[in-house]
N, C-alpha and C positions, 0 to 999 in steps of 0.2 A: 239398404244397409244404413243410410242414411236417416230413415224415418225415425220420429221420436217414440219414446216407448215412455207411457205411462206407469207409474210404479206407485201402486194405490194397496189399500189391504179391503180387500171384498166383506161386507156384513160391520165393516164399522163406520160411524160417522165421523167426518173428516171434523177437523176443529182449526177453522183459520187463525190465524197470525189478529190476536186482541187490536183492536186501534188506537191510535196512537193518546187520544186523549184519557182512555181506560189505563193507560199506563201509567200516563205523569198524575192520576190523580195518587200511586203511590209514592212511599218518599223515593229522593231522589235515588240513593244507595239502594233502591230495593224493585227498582220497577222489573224488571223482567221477572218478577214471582206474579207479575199480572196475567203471565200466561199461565193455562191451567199445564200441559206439558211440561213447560220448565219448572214448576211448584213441583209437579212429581218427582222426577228428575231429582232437586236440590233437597228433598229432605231421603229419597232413597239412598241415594249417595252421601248422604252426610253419616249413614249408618252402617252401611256399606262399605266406605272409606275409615273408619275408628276402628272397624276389625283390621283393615289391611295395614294400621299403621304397627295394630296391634300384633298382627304375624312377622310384620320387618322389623320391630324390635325384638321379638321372643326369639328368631331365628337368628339376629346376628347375636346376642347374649347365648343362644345356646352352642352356635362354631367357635364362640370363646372361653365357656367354660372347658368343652370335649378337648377344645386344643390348648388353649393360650395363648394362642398364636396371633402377632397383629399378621404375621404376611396370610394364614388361612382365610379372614375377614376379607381382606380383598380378592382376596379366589373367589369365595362366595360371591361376594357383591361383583366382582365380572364374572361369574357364572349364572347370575341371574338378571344380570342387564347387557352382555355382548350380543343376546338373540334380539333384543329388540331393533340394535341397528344394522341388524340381519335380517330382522322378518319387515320390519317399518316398509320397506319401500313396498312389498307386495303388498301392505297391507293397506298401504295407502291408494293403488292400484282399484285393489279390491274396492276401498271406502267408497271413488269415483262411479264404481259398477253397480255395486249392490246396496240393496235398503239397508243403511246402516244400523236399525233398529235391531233388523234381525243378527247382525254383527254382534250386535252387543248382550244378547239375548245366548250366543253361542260362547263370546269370550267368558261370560260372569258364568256359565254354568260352569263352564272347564278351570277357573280360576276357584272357584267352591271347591270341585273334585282336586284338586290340588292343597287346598286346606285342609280337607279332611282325610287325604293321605299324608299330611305332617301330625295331624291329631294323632290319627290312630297309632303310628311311628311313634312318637313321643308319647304318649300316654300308655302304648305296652311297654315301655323303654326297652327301643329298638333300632330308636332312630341312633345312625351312624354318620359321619361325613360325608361318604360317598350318596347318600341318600338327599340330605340339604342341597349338597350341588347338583343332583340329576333333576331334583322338584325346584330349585330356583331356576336354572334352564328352561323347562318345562315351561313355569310361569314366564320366563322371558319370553318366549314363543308368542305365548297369549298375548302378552301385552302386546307384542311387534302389532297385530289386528286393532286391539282393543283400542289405543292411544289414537291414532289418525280416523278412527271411524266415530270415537267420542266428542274428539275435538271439531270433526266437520259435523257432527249432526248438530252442536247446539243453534248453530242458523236456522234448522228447519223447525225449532221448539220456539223461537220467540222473534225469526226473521230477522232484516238488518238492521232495524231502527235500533233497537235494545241489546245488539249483538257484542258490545264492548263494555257492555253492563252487567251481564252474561258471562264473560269472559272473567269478569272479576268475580263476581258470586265464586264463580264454580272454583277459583284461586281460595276464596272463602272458606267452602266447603272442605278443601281438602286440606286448608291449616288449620283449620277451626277442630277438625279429627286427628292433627296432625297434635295440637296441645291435649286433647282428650285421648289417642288412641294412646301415646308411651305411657304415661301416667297411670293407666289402667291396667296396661302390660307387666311396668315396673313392679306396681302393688300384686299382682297374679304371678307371675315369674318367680318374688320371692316366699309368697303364698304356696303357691302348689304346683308351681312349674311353669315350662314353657305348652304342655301339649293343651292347655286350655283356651289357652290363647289362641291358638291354631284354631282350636272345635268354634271358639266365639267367633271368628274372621270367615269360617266356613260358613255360619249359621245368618253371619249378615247378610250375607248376599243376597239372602229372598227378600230381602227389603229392594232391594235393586232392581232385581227379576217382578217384583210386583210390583212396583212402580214404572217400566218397563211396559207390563201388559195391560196395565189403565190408561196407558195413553191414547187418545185420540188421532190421528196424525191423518192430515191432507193429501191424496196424491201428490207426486211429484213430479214434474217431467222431465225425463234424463233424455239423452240421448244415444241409442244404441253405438256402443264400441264398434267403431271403422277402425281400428287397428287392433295388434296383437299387445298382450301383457306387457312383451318387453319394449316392445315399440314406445306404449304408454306412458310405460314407466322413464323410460330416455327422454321422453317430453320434459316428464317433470323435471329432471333434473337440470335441461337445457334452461330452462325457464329459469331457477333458481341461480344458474351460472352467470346470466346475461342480465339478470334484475337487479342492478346494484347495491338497492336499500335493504332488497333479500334477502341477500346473500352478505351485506354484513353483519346484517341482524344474527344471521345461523351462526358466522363465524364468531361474534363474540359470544355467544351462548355453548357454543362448541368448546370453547378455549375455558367459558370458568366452570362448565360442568367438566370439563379434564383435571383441571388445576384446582379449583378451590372446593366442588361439591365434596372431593373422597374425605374433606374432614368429618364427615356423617361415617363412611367408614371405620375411623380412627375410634370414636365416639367410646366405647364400652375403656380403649385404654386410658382415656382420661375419666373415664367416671371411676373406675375400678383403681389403676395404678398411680395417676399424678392425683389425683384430686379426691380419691377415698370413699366415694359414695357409695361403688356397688353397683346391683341392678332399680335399687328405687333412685337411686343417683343420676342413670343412665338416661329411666323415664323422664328424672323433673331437666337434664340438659335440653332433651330435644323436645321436650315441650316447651321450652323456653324460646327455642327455633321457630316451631311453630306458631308460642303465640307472637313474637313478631313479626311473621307472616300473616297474623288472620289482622294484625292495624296493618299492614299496607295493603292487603287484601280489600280491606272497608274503604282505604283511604282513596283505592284505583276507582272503586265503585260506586264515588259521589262524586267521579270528574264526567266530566262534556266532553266528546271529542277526542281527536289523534292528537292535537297542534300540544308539541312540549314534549309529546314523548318519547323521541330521540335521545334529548339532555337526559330527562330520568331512567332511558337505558344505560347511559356512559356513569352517572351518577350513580347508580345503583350500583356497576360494578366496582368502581372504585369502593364505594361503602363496604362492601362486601368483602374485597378484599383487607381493607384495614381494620374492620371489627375481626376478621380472622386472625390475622397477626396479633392483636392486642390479644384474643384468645388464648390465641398461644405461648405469650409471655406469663399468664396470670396461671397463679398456683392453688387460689381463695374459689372453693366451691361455688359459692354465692356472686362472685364477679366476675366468675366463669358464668353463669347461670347469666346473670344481666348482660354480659356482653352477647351472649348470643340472640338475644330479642332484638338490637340492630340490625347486625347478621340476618335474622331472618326476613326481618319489614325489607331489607336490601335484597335478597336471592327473591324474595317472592313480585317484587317490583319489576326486576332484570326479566323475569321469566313473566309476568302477565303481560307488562307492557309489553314486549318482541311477540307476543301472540296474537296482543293488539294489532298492532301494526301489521303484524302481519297478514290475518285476515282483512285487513281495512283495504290492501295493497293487490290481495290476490283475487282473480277471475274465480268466480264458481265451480265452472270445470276442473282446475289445477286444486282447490281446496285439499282434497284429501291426499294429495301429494305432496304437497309445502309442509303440511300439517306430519304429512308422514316425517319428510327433512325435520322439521319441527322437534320430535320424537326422537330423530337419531342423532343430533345437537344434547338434545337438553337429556336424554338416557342414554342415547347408545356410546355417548364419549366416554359416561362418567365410569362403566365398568374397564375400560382403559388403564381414566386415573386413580380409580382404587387400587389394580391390581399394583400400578407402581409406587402406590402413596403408601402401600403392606408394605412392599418389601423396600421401601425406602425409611422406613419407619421400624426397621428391622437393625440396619445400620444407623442412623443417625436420629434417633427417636420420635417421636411421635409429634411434637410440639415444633422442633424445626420443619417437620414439612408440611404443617399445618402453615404455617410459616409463609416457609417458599409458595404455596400454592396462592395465600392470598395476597403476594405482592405480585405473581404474575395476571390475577383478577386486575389490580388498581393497573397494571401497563396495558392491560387488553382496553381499561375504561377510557384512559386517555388518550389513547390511540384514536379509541370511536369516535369520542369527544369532539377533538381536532378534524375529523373527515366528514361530521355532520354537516354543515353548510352545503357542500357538493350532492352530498345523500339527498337533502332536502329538497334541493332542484329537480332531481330526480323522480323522486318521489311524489312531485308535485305536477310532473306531467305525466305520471303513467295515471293519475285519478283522472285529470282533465282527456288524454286518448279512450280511458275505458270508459268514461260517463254515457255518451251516445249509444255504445252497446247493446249497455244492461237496459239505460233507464232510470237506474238507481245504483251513481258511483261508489266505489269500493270507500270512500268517506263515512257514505251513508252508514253504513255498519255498522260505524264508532258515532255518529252524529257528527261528524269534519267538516269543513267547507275546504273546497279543495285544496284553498289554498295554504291549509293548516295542516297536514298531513304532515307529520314526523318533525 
């Protein structure tokens, strides 16, 4: 039961982990494109990702126009994000068991077929409410897999040396489609609708799926499951209970995806009602979002190491919270539009560094379980705070509880703020217990020296 079990793909040649001096001869921001794996990887997905930013704007624009409704936006958005912190824990289960390549090989085909069941729907115009909410579900599902088997495989594309380098890129890649995908949407949405959008976000995926099947990838050695699914899965979560720095990590991540993320929900009534833009309006806000997410994104990706980045978790959320509030005071298109690029360099900071650390922190074995917790923090909260930010924003508009949500971010920041020091201790002896192990401490990952960890 106990024997190890090789998990290799028969008739392809393996492609080891680059060395580490092939790496630093790129720049600093950019060494993990020194893998050939992770190069496929970071440009399938950057195309892959502009379609998907492209269907989550055309779908929340089109539950707005059918209804009007801010409290339906939030149905939607927890109809398409509560399965995640439903499916995440099996899924994460699952990451631990199986090749996650082929995970990911299963999630993008079904997350395609899901696209172009909104295509066809909206381009017969057919699509109804009751359809947006059973195919965002639908896709929640997916994702619950997709999320904890993405995030644990980037270790096996570029190993731990470059793993926190990695971690930032792939923050890159998905704000970087994140300023590119609304923009796109925006311009097509008032062009010629939402179902094109949809057929574009289906058709990207073979960028994915083909980047996916060029990769080379080394045996692995797992070891065969001595327990049941549920057993596993209660591991993980004990782990995450009893790991101090882990578990506050999740809980502040938990608290401003409840409270401050559902302003992305709100998003179409301020382009449309307080602030006059529309659906090209709706594009240039959240690309605004994004692109200050792809500079903190660049900025996570030219640092060394864990040491510091506790503070820029506590920092980030406060940030986050008070560019929201200011958001939500401001009536001026364009000062909407710039306060959101703090806003975003903050939410993408909060969210890459706690990934950091995170994996810098956790055992190989547990990866796809932390990473699953990971998943149901940073999505499975936030279709929660949507649903209550609609219908809070139904009563008392839209602006106040964009409001509320970003001063309870700035009291979650200084909270964490304040209980860093003790984390830090912590922290710094779970690298020094797990060092002897592996061989190569959970620092290593990020480049840390132990005693810089968080």
């Amino acid at each position: 039961m106990g024997a190890p079990l090789l998990e290799s793909n028969p008739g392809e040649r393996s492609e080891e982990v680059v060395p580490a001096q092939r790496a630093r001869s790129w720049p600093r921001v950019l060494r993990a494109l020194a893998h050939r794996n992770y190069r496929l990887f970071f440009f399938g997905q950057l195309v892959s990702l502009t379609g998907t930013w492209m269907q989550s704007v055309a779908q929340s624009w089109l539950a707005y126009r059918l209804t009007g409704s801010a409290a339906l936006l939030g149905i939607v958005g927890f109809a398409g994000q509560v399965p995640a912190l439903l499916f995440a824990p099996l899924g994460g289960v699952v990451a631990d068991r199986v090749e996650r390549r082929r995970i990911l090989y299963a999630t993008q085909v079904a997350s395609m077929a899901v696209a172009l069941a909104l295509a066809v729907l909206a381009l017969g115009d057919r699509i109804r409410v009751p359809h947006l909410l059973g195919l965002a579900a639908l896709l929640g599902v997916v994702n619950g897999f997709d999320i904890p088997a993405r995030q644990s495989f980037v270790v096996e594309m570029v190993g731990r040396e470059d793993l926190g380098n990695a971690i930032a890129l792939n923050s890159s890649i998905f704000n970087g489609a994140r300023v590119v995908g609304p923009a796109l949407a925006g311009l097509l949405v008032a062009a010629v609708g939402e179902g094109w959008c949809f057929l574009a976000n289906a058709v990207s995926y073979l960028a994915a799926l083909a980047a996916l099947a060029a990769m080379r990838l080394p045996g692995r050695l797992r070891r065969r499951a001595q327990s049941g699914a549920l057993t596993s899965l209660a591991e993980g979560f004990r782990y995450v209970a009893r790991t101090g720095p882990v578990r506050a990590l999740l809980l502040l991540l938990g608290l401003v995806s409840l409270t401050g993320m559902p302003y992305a929900v709100l998003m179409p009534i301020f382009a449309d009602r307080i602030l006059g833009g529309g659906a090209r309006g709706l594009g240039l806000l959240l690309g605004a979002t994004g692109l200050g997410a792809l500079f903190g994104a660049v900025a996570l990706a030219a640092r060394d190491g864990t040491g510091g980045l506790g503070r820029r978790v506590a920092g980030a959320a406060v940030g986050f919270g008070a560019a929201l509030v200011l958001f939500a005071a401001s009536r001026s298109f364009w000062l909407s539009a710039a306060l959101l690029v703090p806003a975003g360099f903050a939410m993408m900071n909060q969210m890459a560094s706690s990934n950091t650390l995170l994996q810098s922190l956790v055992p190989d074995e547990f990866r796809g379980r932390v990473m699953a917790a990971y998943a149901m923090m940073f999505l499975g909260m936030a279709p929660f705070g949507a649903l209550v930010a609609g219908a809070a924003a139904e009563r008392i508009g839209a602006p106040w509880t964009v409001a509320a949500g970003g001063l309870c971010c700035v009291a979650g920041g200084v909270v964490f703020a304040l209980r860093i020091p003790a984390l830090r201790v912590e922290a710094r002896a779970i690298v020094v217990a797990l060092e002897p192990a592996g061989g190569d401490p959970p620092g290593a990952a990020t480049g840390a020296r132990p005693g810089s960890t968080y």
